[in-house]
N, C-alpha and C positions, 0 to 999 in steps of 0.2 A: 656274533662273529660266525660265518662261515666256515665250515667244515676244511681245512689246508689238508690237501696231500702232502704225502713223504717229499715228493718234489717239491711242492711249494714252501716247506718247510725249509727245504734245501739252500734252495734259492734264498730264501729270506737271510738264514744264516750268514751265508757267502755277502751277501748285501750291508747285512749288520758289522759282520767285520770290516767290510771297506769303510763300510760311514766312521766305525770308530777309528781303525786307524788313518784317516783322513782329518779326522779331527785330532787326531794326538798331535801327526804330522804339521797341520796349519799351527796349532799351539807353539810347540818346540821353534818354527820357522818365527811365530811374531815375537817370542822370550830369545831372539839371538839375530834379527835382524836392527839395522844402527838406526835405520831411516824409520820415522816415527808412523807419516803416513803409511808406511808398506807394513807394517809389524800393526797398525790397525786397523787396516786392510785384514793381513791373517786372522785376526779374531774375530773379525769379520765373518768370514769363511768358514772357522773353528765353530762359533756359533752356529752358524746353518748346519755342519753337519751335524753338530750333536741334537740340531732341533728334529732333523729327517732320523737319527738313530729313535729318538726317541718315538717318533710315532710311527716309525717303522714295528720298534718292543711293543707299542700299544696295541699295535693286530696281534701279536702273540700271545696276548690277556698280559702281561707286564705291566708293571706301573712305571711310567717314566717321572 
């Protein structure tokens, strides 16, 4: 891994928290939506982001 500044450090954070709360958000949306397609569609969704948190943590040396 590459040496991250403070800033990129920063940045990643700010990144990390959208990806998870993007994925909370998609989750909640497909656990309270009626229509079957569009709630798995969300999980859909929910998936990717927690896939991109995850290798996002992986440049941070994190284990995802």
């Amino acid at each position: 891994m590459t040496n991250l500044t403070a800033k990129d450090l920063d940045v990643l954070s700010h990144v990390l928290t959208g990806e998870e709360m993007a994925c909370k958000k998609a989750k909640i949306y497909a656990n309270t939506l009626t229509d079957a397609a569009l709630a798995q569609e969300m999980e859909r969704i929910a998936a990717a982001h927690a896939e991109r948190f995850g290798a996002l943590y992986a440049l941070l040396g994190g284990k995802s």
